[in-house]
N, C-alpha and C positions, 0 to 999 in steps of 0.2 A: 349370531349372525347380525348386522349391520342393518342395521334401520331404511328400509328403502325412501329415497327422497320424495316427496310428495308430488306426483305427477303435475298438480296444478303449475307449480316450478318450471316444467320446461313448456320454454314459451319461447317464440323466437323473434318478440319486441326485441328492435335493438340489436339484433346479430343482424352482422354482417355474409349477408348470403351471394352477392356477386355486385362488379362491378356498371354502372353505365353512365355515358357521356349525355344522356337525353333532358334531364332533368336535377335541380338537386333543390332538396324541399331543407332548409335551415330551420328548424322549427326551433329552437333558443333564441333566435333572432328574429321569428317573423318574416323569414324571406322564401319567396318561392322564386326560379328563375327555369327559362328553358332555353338548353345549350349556351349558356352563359350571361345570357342577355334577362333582364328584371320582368318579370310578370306586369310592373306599372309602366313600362315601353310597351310590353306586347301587347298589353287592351287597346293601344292605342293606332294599332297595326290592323292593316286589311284580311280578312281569315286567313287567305289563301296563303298569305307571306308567311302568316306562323304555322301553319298546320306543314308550310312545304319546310319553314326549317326545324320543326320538331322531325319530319319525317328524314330528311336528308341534310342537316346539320349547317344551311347554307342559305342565303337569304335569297329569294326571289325575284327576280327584276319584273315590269307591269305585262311584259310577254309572257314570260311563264307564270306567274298570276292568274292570266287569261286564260291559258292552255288546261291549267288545273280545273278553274272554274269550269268551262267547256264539259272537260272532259268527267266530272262528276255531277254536273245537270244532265247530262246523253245517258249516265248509265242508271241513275234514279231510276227512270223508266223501266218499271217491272214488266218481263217477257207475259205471253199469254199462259204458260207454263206454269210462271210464277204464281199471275194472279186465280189462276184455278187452283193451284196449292191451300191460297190463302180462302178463297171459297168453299173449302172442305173444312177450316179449322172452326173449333166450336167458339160463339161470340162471347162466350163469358169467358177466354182465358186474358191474361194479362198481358198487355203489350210485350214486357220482358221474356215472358215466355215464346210468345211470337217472333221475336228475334233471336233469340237463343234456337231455336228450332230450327228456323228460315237460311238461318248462315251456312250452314253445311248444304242444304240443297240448291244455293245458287250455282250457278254453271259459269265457271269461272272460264276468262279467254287461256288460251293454249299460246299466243302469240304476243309479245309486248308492240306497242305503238308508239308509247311517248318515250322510249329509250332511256328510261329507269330500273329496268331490269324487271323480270316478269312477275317475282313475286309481290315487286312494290306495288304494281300495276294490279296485279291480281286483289292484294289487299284496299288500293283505292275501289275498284268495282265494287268491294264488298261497305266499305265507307260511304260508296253513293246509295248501295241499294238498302244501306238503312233508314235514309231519309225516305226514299219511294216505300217500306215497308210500313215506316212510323204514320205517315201520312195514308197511306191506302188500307192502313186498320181502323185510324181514325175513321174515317170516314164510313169503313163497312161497318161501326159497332152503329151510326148514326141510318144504316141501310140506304146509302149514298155511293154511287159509282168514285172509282178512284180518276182522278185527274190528269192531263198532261201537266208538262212544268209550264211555269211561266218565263222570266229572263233566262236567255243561255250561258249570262257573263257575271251571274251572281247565285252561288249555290243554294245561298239562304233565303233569298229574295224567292229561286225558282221552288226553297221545300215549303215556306209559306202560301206559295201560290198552289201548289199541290193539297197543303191542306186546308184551307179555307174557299179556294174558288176564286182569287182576287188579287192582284197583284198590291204586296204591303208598300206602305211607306215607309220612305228612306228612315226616318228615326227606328223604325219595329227594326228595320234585319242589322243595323246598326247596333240595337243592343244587344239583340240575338247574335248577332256575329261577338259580340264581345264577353258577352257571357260563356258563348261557346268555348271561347279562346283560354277563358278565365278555370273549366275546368276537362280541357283537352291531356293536359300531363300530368302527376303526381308521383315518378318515383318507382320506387318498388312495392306501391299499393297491392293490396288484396287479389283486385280485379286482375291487373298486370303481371304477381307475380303466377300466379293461377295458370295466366297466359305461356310464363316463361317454362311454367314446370312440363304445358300440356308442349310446348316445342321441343325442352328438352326430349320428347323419347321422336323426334323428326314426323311429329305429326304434322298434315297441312296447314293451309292459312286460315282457313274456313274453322278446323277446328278449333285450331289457340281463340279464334277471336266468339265463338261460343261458349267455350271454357271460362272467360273473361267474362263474358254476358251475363253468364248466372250466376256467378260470384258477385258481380258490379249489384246485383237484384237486391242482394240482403242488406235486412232493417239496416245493420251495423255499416253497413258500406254506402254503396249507390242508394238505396231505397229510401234513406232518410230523407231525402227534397221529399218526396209524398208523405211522408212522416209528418213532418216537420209543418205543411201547410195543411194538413186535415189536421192536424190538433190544432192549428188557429182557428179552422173552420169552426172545432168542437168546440174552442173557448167561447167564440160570438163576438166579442168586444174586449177591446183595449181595459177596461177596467174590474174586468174578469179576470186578467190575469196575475196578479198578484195572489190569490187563494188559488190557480190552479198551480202555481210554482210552490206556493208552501204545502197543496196537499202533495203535490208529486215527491218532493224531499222527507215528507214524514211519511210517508209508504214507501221508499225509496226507489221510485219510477224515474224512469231515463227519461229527462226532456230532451225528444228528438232534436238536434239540431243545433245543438247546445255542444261546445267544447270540440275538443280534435284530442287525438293519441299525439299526431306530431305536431303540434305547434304548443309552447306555452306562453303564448302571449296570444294577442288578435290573427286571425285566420289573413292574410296580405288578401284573398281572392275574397271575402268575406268582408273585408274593408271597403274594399272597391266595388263591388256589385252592392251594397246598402244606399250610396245617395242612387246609384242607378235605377235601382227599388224606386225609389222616393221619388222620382223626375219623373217615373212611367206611368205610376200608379195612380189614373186622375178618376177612375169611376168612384160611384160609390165603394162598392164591393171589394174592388182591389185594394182600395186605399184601407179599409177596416181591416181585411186582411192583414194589409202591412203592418197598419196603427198596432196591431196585435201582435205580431211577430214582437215589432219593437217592444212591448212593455213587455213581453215575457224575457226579449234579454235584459232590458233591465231590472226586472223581477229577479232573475237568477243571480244576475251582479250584488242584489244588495245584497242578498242572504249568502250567498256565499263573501261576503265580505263580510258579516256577522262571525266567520269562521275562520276569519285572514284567510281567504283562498282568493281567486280569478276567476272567472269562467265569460268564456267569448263564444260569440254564436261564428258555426262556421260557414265554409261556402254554399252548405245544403240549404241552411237557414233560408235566406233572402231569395234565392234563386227563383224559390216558388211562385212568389209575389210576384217577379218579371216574368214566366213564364203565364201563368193568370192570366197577366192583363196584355197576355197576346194570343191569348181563347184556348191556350193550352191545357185542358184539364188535368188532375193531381195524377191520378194512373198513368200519365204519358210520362211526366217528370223523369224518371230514370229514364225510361227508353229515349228521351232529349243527350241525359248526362252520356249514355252508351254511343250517341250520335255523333258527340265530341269527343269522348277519350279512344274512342276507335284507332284517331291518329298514332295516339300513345304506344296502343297494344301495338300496333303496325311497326311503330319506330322499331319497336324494345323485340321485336317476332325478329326485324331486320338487324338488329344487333347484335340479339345472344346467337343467331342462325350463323354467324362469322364466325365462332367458334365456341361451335355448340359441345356438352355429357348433360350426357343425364341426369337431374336431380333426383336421386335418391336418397332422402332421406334416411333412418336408420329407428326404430323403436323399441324403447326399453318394456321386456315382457315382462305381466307382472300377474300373478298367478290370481285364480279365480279366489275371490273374499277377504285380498291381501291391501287392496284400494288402501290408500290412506284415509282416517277416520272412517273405517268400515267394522 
């Protein structure tokens, strides 16, 4: 009999599982772009112009710009429905589980308005009310009523204002806005394909984008932004970091935050949010934070350079530090990253639904005690 192959083998890095126009991540060359246009134009673009041409493939003029914004500061606003839901859930769960949960029980409209077709609309509803979600947990773990929005003509502006009490300044929802921008798309990720498999069997909108939610949660995927800044936290300072890089290598721990599957060079979104880091970061507190971030990638650069290897910190890395020093605590950090790639799941939900089967995969049975090295 034939030697069975060794399960760890089938892995499906690098196969090719379907096609799409949304995004395309070049990771040999460091480039990420969405719907053709370079990620180093789009941070430079107002949200609404790119979340609307990741969504519908086409650029925005300052009208519908407006209309977008509008129309996802109106539906933030969680129902009384809602917020009694969120008053039964217990205050130690994790924000991600909060929205993972929350998304199926929204009450989605039956009727489109803005004449993009219902499910886009449907799936915006659900993109607004993770920001009113993100924000009205904040504030109940603090035993703090949840707030109205603030501006009606800036989505970021109005979920800052929701969760602090205060309308931010222009610089905060600027980098918020760009950060957001920076990790709204990636491809056929984890989180997204997750999304595509839960559409494949014509489950709703609600579902793909909870499916998406709990996949986006894990250490390996979404989770690493909280990862990545509580081990800074646990290092202390900048010159603690070189001993905690060289224990983590000789025990062979994963420095969160540290390296990408697809890129082999510098992270392009990872590039770009580091000086952004660095311009934000003026407290004490954030800046040590950062100061740390930093010397652990360069901690990881030398020593793997000891071994002719690379390693770049990626988008997860830095993000933290920018979210920090805008009173974002570490436990939110995904449930931010889910706030922005939401778009993603929406585009790629409205994509494969154009011509949707089912993914079914197919699995090789392998008899009980037969495991490789068993």
């Amino acid at each position: 009999m034939t030697a069975s192959k060794p399960l760890e083998s089938f892995d499906l890095a690098g196969v090719v599982v379907g096609e799409t126009a949304i995004s395309n991540v070049e990771g040999d060359l460091g480039r990420l772009s969405y719907r053709g246009v370079d990620i180093n134009e789009l941070v430079q673009r107002p949200f609404a112009n790119v979340a609307w041409l990741v969504l519908f493939g086409s650029d925005a003029d300052a009208a519908r710009q407006l209309q977008l914004n509008r129309f996802l500061c109106a539906h933030a606003a969680l129902t009384q429905e809602e917020r009694g839901i969120l008053k039964r859930l217990p205050r130690h769960l994790h924000p991600m589980l909060v929205l993972q949960g929350m998304v199926p029980l929204i009450e989605l409209p039956t009727e489109e308005t803005l004449g993009l077709g219902l499910e886009a609309e449907q799936g915006l509803v659900l993109a607004a009310k993770l920001s009113g979600l993100i924000a009205a947990w904040y504030r109940a773990e603090q035993g703090l009523a949840p707030l109205g929005g603030g501006p009606d003509d800036n989505f970021h502006a109005n979920f800052l204002t929701r969760l602090h009490g205060q309308v931010p300044d222009g610089d905060a929802v600027k980098i918020l806005d760009a950060t957001q921008i920076l990790q709204m798309e990636h491809s056929f990720n984890a989180g997204t394909f997750a999304g595509r498999v839960c559409a494949s069997t014509l489950a709703p909108i609600q579902s793909v984008i909870s499916a998406s939610i709990g996949t986006l949660y894990g250490r390996l995927h979404g989770g690493a932004d909280q990862a990545a800044l509580e081990m800074a936290q646990a290092i202390g300072a900048p010159e603690k970091a070189a001993a905690y890089v060289a224990r983590c290598l000789a025990e062979k721990t994963k420095i969160m935050g540290m390296g990408h599957r697809e890129y082999r060079t510098v992270d392009p979104r990872a590039k770009l949010l580091k000086p952004m880091a660095m311009a934000l970061c003026h407290d004490p507190d954030s800046r040590r934070l950062l100061d740390t971030l930093i010397a652990v990638e360069q901690a990881c650069q030398t020593e793997f350079a000891k071994r002719d290897k690379e390693i770049w910190a990626n988008v997860e890395f830095y993000k933290g530090a920018v979210f920090h020093s805008l009173g974002i605590p570490s436990h939110f950090f995904t449930a931010m990253f889910a706030m922005a790639r939401v778009y993603g799941y929406i585009a790629h939900f409205l994509e494969f639904r154009r011509d949707s089967r089912l993914i079914r995969p197919r699995a090789r049975y392998v008899a009980a005690g037969s495991h490789a090295g068993e």
